[in-house]
Legacy VTK file of the C-alpha trace (Angstrom):
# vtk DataFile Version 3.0
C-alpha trace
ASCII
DATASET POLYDATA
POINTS 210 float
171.534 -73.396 -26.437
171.086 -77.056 -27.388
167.922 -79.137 -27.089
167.511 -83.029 -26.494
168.046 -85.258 -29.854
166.797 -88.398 -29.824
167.097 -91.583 -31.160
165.696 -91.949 -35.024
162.179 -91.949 -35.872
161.369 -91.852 -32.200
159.636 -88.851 -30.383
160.836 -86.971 -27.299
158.604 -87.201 -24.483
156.958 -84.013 -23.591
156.568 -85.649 -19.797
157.741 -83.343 -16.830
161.334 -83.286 -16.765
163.300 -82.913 -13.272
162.612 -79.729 -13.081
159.485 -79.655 -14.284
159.271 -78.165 -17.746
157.784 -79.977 -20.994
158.450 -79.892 -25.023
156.492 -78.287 -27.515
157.712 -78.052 -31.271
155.984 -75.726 -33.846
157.132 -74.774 -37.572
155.761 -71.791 -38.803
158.204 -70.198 -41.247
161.892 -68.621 -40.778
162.372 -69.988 -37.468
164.687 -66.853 -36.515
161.450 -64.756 -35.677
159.435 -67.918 -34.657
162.147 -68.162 -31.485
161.818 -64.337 -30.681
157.602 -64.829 -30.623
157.954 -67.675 -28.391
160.698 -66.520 -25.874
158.613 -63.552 -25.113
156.086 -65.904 -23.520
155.977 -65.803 -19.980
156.661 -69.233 -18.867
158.979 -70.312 -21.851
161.938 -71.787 -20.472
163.969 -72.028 -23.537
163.483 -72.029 -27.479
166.029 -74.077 -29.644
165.813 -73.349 -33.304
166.392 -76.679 -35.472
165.014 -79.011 -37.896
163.114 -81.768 -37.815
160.380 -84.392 -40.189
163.018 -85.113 -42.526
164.631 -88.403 -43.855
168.403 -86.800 -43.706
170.665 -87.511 -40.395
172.194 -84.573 -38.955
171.447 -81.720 -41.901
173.017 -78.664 -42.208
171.117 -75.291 -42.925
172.393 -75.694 -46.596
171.228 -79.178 -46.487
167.509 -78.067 -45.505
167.722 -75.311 -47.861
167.758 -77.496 -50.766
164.537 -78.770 -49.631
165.389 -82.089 -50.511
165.866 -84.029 -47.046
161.822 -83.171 -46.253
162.979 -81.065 -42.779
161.057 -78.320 -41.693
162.365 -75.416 -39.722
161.370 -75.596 -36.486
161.563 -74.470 -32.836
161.610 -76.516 -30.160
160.226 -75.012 -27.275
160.858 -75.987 -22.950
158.027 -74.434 -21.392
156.915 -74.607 -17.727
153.508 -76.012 -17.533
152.785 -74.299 -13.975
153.082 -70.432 -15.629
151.705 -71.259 -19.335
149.490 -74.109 -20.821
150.171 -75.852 -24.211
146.610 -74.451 -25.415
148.156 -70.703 -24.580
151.303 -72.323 -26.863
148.746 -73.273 -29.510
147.173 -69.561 -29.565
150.791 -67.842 -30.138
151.623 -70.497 -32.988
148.692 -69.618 -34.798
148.697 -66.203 -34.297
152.420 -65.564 -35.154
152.016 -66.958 -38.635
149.663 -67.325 -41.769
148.490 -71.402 -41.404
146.665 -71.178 -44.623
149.755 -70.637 -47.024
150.781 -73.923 -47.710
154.700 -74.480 -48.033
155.155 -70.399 -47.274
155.480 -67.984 -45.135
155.610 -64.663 -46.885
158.593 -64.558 -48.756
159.960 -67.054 -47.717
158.941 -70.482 -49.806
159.319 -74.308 -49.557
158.747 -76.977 -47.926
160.825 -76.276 -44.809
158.920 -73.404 -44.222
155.587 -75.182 -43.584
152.916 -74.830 -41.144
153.519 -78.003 -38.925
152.375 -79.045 -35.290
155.116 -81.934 -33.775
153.508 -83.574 -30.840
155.200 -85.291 -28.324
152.340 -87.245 -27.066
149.085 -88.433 -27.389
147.543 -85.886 -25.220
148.903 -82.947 -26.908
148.153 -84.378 -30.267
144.301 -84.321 -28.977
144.631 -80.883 -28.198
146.587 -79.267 -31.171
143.779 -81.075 -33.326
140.919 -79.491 -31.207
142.595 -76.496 -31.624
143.281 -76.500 -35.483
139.068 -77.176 -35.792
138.340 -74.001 -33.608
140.612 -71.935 -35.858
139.197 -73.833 -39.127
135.958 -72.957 -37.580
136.812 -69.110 -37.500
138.766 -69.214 -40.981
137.258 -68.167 -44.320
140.222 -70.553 -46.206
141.427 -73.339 -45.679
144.517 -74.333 -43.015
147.124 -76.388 -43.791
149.090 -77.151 -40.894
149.604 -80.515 -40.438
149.670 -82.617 -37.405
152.335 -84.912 -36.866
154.355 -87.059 -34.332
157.722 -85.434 -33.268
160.638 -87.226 -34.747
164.198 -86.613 -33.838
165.173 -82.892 -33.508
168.250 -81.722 -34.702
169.515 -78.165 -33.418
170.857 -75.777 -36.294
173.749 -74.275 -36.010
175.168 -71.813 -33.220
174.820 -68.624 -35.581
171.426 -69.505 -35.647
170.232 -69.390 -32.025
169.100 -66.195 -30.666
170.059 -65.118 -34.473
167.819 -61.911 -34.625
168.943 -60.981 -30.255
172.807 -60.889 -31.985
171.338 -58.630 -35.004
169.724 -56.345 -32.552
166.536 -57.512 -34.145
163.070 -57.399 -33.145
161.472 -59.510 -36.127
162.255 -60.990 -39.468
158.740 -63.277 -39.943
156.685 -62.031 -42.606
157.190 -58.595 -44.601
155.805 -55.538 -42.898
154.255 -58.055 -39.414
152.770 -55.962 -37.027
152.931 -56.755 -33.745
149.982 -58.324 -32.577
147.451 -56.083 -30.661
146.069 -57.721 -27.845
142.718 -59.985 -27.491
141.616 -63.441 -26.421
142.173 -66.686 -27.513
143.993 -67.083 -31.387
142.994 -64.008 -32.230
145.440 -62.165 -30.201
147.255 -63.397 -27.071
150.185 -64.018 -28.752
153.210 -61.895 -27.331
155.332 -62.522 -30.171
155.214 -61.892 -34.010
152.043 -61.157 -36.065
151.792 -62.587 -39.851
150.119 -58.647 -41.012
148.779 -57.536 -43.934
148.024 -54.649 -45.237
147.023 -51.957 -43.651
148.880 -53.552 -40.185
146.176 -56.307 -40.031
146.467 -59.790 -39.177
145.588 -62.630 -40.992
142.953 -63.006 -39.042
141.330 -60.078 -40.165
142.119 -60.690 -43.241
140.276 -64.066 -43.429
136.949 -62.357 -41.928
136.840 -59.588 -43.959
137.858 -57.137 -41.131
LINES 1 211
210 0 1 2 3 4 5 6 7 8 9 10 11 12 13 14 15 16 17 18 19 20 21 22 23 24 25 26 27 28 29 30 31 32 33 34 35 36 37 38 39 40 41 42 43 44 45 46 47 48 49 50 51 52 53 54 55 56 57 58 59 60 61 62 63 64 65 66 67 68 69 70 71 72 73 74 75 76 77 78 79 80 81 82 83 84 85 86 87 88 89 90 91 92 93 94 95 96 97 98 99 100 101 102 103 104 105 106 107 108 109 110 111 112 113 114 115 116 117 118 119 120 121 122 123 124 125 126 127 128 129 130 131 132 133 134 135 136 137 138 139 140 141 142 143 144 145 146 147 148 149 150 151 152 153 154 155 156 157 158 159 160 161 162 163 164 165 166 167 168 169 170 171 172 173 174 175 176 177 178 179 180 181 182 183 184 185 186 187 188 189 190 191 192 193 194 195 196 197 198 199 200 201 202 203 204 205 206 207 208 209
């Protein structure tokens, strides 16, 4: 249930790894339902709850709570490139949370609960910003997830892996999320979580005025 940690301020290479699979690392809120939306993509290997972009070595959940040491919760995600792409990645993130709440998701608010993309290299930075400009492009506000090099992950604690599998627990993300219905693209491949509103729409109805 652990994922790589690397040395400080340097970022873990999302290259193929013996046995093929890469890193991907997305914060989008209370990374208990974050995990759930991700594992139930075929082709994800693994998802490691944790924190990472802070200045603090080796923080607790308390620690990041404070909001203090500038981590955000994350999950770290081992995915196999063959059976799902890191644009397909891309589409769940955005669709499994609200990107244009800065510092929130739902109830829950602060900085570790941002909207963040952590790259591991070059070319997936490329993509996640091509990305982010499609959705922009489709968004009536504003989104403020922010792009940034992966630093080194730390893994929270045991209780917190697979938290919401032990609680017999489908979702925890935003109040009242529907599941997503299906679609195309960011609008709704996801197979996870959806960040609903009223009425059991997403966000991205919401923003068009659907």
């Amino acid at each position: 249930m652990t994922a790589p940690v690397t040395a400080p301020n340097s970022a873990p290479s999302s290259a193929p790894s013996e046995s093929g699979t890469r890193l991907a690392t997305f914060g989008a809120g209370c990374f208990w339902g974050v995990e759930v939306a991700f594992r139930e993509i075929p082709g994800v290997v693994n998802a490691t709850v944790g924190y990472l972009g802070g200045t603090m070595a080796h923080p607790t959940y308390k620690d990041v709570c404070t909001g203090r040491t500038g981590h955000a919760e994350v999950v770290q995600v081992e995915y196999d490139p063959a059976e799902v792409t890191y644009d397909r990645l891309l589409d769940a993130f955005w669709e499994m949370h609200d990107p244009t709440t800065l510092n929130r998701q739902g109830w829950d608010v602060g900085t570790q609960y941002r909207s963040a993309i952590f790259f591991h290299e070059a070319e997936q930075e490329a993509t996640a910003r091509a990305s982010k400009e499609a959705v922009q492009s489709r968004s009536k506000k504003r989104i403020v997830t922010e792009i940034v090099p992966a630093s080194t992950f730390y893994p929270a604690e045991e209780y917190h892996q697979r938290y919401l599998e032990k609680q017999g627990r489908v979702s925890c993300h935003v109040p009242s999320a529907p599941r997503p219905v299906a679609g195309s693209g960011a609008q709704g491949q996801a197979s996870g979580l959806g960040a609903g509103g009223p009425a059991g729409r997403s966000w991205w109805s919401l923003l068009r005025g659907r």
